[in-house]
N, C-alpha and C positions, 0 to 999 in steps of 0.2 A: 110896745105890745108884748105881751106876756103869752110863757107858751102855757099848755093846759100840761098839768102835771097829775091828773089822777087817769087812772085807768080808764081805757072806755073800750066797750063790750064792741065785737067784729061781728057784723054778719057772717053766716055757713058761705054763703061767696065769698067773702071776705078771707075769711080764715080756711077754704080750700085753695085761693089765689097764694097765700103768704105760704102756706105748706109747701106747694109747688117751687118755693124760692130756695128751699135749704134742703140739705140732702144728709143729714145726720138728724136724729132725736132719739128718745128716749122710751123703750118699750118697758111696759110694768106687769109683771104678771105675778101671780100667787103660786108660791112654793111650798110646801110642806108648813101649807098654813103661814107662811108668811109674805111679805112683799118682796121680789125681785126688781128689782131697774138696772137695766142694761143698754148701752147705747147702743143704736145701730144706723147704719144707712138705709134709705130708703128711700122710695118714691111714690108720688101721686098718680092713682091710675083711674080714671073718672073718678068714682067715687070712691073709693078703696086708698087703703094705705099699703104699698106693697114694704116689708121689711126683711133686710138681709137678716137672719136669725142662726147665732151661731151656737151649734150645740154642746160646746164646752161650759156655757155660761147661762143658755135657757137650755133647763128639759123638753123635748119635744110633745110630753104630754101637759107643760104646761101651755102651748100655743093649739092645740089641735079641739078646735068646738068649745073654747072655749072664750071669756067676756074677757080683755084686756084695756088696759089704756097705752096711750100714746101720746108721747107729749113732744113737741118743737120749738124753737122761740130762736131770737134773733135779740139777743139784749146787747151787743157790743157792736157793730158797725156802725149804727147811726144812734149817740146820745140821747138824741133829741126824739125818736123814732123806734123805739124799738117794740116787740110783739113776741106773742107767746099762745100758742094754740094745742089745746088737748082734745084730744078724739077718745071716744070709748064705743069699743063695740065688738063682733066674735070673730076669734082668729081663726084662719083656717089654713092648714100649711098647703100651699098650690102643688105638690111633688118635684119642683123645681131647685135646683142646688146652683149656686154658685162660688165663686170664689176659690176653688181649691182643683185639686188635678187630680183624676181616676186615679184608686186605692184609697188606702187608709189614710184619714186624715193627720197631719201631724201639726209642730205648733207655727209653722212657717205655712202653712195650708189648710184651715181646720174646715170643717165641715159645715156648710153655711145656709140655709135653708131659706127660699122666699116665703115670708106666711102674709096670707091678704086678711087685712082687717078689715072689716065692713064696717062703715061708719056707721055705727047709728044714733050718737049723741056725738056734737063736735060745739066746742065753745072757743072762746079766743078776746083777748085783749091785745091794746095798744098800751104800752107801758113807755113810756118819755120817762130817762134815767136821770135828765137833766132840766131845766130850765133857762130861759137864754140868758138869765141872769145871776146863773150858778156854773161858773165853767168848772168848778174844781167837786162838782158834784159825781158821787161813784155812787156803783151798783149795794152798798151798805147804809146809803140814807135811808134814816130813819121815816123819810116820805116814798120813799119807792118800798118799803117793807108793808109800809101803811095801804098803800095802791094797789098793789099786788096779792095781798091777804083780807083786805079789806077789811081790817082789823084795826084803831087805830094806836098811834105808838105812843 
């Protein structure tokens, strides 16, 4: 039996269940006109994306009322299994800080800020990096570029 090697689309259950499972991704936001991506942790909070947002690396008016994305994925633990889900929606920073100690931040403590993103569009795939009759198959095949872009190669 052969495994299925193209992408296949996750229901919003689906891909709020799989979010819930990883506690690092990737926020994007727009900066002086251009794209920012920056990792952060986070977590699922019903429906919201709660993210640690640190502000050496995001400006705090690029998360405040405004449309961001978010993206998580899971491409390395299971070959054969792996997922990838992006959310777009308005960040809001909750006044809530984490991660550092009363005063001035410094780089052993920086300044970290929880911003909740309201989902309002969330998508998500299942992306198999492998085949069960491809063990030597990695995350640069020319079929997982194809599945994942939808694009074909």
């Amino acid at each position: 039996m052969e495994a299925q090697t193209a992408a296949r689309k996750l229901s919003r259950r689906r891909c709020l269940q799989l979010l819930g499972t990883a506690d690092r991704g990737r926020l994007v936001v727009v900066h002086q006109v251009l794209p920012v991506v920056q990792p952060v942790a986070y977590r699922v909070d019903g429906g919201d994306v709660l993210a640690e947002v640190d502000d050496r690396f995001v400006p705090p008016r690029t998360v405040t009322d405004t449309i961001v994305a978010f993206q998580a994925d899971n491409l390395g633990s299971d070959p054969l299994d792996g997922w990838t889900v992006t959310v777009v929606g308005h960040a809001h920073p909750t006044g809530d800080t984490t991660g550092h100690t009363p005063g001035e931040p410094d780089d052993d403590h920086p300044a970290t800020r929880l911003v909740r993103i309201r989902i309002e569009r969330i998508t998500g795939n299942r992306v198999p990096l492998q085949d069960d009759h491809s063990p030597t198959a990695t995350p640069d095949d020319a079929g997982l570029l194809a599945a994942a872009s939808g694009v074909p190669v």
